[in-house]
N, C-alpha and C positions, 0 to 999 in steps of 0.2 A: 721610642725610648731605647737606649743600648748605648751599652759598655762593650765597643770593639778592636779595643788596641792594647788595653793595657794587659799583663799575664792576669791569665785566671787558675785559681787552687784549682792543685791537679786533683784534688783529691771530689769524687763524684758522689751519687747517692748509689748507696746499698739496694738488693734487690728486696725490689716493691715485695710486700706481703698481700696477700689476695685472698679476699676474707667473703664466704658466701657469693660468691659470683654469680651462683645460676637463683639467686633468690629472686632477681627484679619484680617486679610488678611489671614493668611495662617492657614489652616485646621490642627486640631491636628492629628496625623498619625493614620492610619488605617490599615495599613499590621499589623498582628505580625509577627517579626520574631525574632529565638534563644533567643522565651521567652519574648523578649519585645517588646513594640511597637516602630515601625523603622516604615516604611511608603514608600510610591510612594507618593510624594505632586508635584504640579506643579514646575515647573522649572521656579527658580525667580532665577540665576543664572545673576549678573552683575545689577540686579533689587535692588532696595530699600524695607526692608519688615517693617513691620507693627505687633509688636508684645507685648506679655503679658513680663512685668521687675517687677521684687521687688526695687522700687527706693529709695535711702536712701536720704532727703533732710538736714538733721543734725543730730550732735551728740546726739544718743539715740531717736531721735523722731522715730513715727512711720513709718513702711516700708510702703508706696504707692504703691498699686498692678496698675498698669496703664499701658495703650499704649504708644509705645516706636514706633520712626523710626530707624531701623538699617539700614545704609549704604554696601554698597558693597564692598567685599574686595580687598584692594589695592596691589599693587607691595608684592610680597613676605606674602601676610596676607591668612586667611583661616577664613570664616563663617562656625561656627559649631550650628547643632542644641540639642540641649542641651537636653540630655533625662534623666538622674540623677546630681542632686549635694546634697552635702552635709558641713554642718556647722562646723565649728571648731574651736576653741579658737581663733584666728588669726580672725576671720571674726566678733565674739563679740565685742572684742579688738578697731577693727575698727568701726564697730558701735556704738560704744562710744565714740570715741573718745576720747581715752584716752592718743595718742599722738599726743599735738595739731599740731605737724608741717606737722605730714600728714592729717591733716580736709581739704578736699577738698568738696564740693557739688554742686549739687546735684549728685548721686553715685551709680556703681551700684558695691556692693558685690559680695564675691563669689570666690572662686577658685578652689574646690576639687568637680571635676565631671567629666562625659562622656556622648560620645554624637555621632552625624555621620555628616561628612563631608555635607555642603549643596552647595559650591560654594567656587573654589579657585580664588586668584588673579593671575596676570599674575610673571613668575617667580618658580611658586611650581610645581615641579614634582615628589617629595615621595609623594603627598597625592593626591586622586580622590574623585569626590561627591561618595556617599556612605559608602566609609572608615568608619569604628570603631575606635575613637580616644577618647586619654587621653587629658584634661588641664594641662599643668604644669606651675609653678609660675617662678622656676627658670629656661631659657631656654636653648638652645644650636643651638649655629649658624653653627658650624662645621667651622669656617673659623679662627678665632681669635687666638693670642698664648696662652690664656686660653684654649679654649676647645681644641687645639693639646697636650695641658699640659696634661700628664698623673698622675700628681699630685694635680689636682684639675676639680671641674663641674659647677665651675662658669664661667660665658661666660663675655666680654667686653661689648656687645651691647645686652643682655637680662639676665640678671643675674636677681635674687631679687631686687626689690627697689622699698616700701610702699609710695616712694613719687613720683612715676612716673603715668600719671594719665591721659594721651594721648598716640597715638599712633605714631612708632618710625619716619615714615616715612616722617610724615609733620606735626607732632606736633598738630594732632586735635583731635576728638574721632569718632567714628564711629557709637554712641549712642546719638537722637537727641529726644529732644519732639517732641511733636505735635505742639508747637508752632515754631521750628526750631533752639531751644537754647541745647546745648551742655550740657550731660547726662556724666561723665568722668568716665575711667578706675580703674581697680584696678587687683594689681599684676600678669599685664601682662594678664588676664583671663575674670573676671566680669562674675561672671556662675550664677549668681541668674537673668537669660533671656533667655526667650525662645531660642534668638537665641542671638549668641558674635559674636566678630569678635575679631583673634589673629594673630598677626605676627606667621606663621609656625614655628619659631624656639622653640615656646611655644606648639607647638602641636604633641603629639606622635601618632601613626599609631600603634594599635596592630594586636594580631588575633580576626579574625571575628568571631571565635566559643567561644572566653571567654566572659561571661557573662559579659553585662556591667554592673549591678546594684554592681558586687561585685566589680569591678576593677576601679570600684570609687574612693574604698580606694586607690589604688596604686597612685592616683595625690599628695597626702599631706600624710596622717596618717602615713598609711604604709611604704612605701617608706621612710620618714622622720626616722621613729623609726627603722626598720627592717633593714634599710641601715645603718643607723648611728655603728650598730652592726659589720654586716659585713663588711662595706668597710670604716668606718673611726676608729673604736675601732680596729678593728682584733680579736673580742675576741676566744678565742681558748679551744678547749676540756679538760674539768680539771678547766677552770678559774672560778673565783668568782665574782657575779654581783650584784650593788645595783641599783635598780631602785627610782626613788625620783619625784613621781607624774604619779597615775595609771588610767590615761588618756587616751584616744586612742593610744597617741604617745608613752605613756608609756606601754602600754599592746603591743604595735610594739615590742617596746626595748624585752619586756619577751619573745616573741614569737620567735624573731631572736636570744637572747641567748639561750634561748631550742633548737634552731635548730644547735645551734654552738656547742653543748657539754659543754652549762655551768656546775659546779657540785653543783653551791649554786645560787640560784637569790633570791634576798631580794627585796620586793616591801614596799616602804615606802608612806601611806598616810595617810590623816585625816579624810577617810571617809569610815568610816570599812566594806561597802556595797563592795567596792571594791576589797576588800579578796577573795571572792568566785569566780567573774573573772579572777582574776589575779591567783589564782590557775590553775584555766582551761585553761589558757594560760602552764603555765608551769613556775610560780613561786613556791619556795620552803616551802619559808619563809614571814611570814609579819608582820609591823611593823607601829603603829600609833604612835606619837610623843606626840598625849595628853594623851596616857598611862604611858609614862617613868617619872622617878623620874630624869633621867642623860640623856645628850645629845644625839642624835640619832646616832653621829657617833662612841659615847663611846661604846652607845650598838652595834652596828655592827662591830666595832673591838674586843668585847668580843665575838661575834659568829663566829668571822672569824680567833681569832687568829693573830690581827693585823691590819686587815682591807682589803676591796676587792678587784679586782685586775684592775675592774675598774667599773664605777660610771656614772650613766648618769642623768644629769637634765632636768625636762620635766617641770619644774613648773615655768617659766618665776621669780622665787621668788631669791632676792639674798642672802637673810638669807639662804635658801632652797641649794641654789650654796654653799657656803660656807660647810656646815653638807658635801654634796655631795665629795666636794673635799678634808675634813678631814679625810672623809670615809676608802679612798683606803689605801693600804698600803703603807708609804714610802718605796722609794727605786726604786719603778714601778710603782705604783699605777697610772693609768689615769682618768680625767674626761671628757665626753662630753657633752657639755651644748648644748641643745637642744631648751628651755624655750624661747619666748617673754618678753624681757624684756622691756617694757616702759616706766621704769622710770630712771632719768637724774644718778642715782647714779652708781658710779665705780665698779668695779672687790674688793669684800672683801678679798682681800688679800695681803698678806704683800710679798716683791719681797724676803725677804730672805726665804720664806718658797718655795719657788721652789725648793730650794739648798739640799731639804731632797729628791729630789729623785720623787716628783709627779709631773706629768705633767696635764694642761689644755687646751682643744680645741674648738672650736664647729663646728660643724654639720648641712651643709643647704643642705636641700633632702636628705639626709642619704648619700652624698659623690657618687649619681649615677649621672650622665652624661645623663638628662632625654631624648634624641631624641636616642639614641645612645646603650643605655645599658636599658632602661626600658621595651622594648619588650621581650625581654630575661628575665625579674626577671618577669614580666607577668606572661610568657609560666610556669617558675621555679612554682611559685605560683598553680598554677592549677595543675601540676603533681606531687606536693612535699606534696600537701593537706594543705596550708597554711590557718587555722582555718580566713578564711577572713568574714564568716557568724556571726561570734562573735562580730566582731564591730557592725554590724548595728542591734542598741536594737530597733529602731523604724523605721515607713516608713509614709511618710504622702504627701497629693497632694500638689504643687507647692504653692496655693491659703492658704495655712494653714504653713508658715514660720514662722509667729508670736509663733506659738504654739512650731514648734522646737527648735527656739531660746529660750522660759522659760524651754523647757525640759534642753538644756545644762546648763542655768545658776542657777536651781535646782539640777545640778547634776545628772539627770534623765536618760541623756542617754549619750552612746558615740558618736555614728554618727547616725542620723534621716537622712534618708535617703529622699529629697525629687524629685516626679515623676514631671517631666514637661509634 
């Protein structure tokens, strides 16, 4: 998920308030192990814990660092302890509140992180305490005629959905204050907490030797962009690519068409700092839109001879959608829309301009099947050398979110990696 082309308010979150800090109940981890801290911590298994959350109480006000109760995990759920997350347009978005019908509070953000199993509920047998697992936003139940569908990775009962904000099984949350009033979810995940609690079909099991700090990326960024390539584009050896917003999700997109045999990737954005990543990924070409005198997709049908073979939007923008999909060439030409849109306005475009021959799609999770097929594009990742070091321009402690959050909306960084 990500919005990365169009201006973001400059305006950032105040600093965080930090409320009882050294109250925890439970000890920050003390093993290292494969590089990071994992830990032997008592076994509060079935137990209520007592932990450090970033809590969002309204739109754009500041994050409250405070003690949180998390509950035990129910019928078919899994309490994970959180040892990396990271911030993303999609998590801005939401702290803004920019669309009002999902403003729920008070709230806990978050959904691109990893972490280790700390206690399952009754029902889960792919996962054990200690497991290495991913968050995913869109889930997979394995049971429904969506995920038997071999033609799509949306599930019936945990798919995406920004307005769901409890949990599946009785409609509560499993995030409480201190005074005993209900702290609510968000897209299935809530990673900005020491510790969450997910329905398993949100929680992927990798291997224990890949680094979790980098396989962060794989809950949202990556996956989203690098999937959207391969398994909903198809793009193929020879073909032509424009990328429209060189944002995390979009430096995915250039990374998965390098790796597919694109022969041209054009990366389009408005912030010329982004050129020299998007090189290093393995874009060709680049293109700002307040340099041209003629529309962007004028100029990339005069580079391509027509225009590319297909086109992905990363920039939630529908001005941005439209260039994207004038882009490709008629006749074949595809676009997949990627971008966070939140605002009320329609699809620009007119229904006879389908009849030339372009098609449009989008893309949730890059078209992977996340319980299912993500330990595989993991493993893929780590022995194919998927430049995953490249996302993360920063790293900063848990207690210092505030500071991540003005790096994304400065433009500063792609993923700030932060350590719980």
């Amino acid at each position: 998920m990500g919005n990365d082309y169009a201006d973001i308010a400059s305006t950032g979150p105040k600093l965080i308030k930090v409320m009882n800090k050294n109250t925890r109940m439970v000890e920050d981890r003390k093993q290292e192990t494969n590089g990071l801290s994992g830990g032997q911590e008592a076994n509060l298994s079935g137990k209520e814990i007592t932990c450090t959350a970033a809590v969002a109480w309204g739109p754009g006000e500041p994050f409250s660092m405070e003690q949180i109760r998390v509950l035990p995990p129910q019928k078919m759920e899994v309490r994970i302890k959180i040892l990396f997350t990271s911030i993303c347009h999609t998590d801005l978005s939401a702290w803004k509140g920019e669309n009002e019908s999902q403003r729920v509070y008070p709230r806990i953000f978050g959904h691109e992180a990893s972490g280790v199993v700390e206690s399952v509920g009754e029902g889960v047998y792919d996962m054990k305490e200690g497991d290495h697992v991913l968050t995913i936003f869109n889930g997979e139940c394995g049971e429904c005629a969506y995920c038997k569908s071999k033609t799509t990775n949306l599930c019936a009962k945990f798919r995406v959905n920004p307005l769901e904000s409890v949990m599946r099984n009785d409609g509560k949350t499993r995030f409480l204050t201190q005074d005993g009033e209900p702290i609510y979810h968000f897209l299935n995940t809530s990673t900005f907490s020491e510790y969450t609690v997910m329905d398993s079909a949100c929680v992927v099991k990798i291997d224990p030797k890949a680094p979790l700090n980098k396989m962060t990326l794989l809950s949202c960024c990556l996956s989203t962009g690098f999937g959207a390539v391969i398994n909903t584009a198809n793009v193929y050896q020879g073909s032509t690519v424009a990328v429209f917003g060189l944002g995390a999700v979009g430096l995915a997109v250039i990374q998965g068409a390098r790796t597919s045999g694109a022969s041209k990737i054009i990366g389009i954005d408005i912030n010329d700092d982004k050129k020299i990543k998007g090189q290093k990924m393995g874009m060709t070409d680049f293109i700002n839109p307040k340099d041209l005198k003629t529309s962007v997709h004028e100029k990339i049908r005069d580079l391509t001879g027509g225009g590319v073979d297909f086109s992905f939007e990363c920039a939630g923008n529908l001005d941005v959608l439209r260039e994207a999909f004038l882009s490709t060439h008629d006749g074949w030409g595809s676009t997949v829309v990627l971008g966070i849109h939140p605002t009320p306005r329609m699809l620009p475009l007119h229904p006879m301009e389908l009849f030339d021959g372009r098609t449009i799609t989008g893309s949730v999770f890059g078209g992977f099947k996340g319980k299912s097929q993500l330990p595989n594009f993991a493993h893929q990742c780590m022995q194919e050398g998927v430049k995953l070091e490249e996302f993360i321009t920063h790293e900063l402690p848990f207690n210092k979110i505030d500071q991540a959050f003005q790096l994304l909306i400065d433009g500063k960084s792609l993923r700030c990696l932060l350590h719980l």
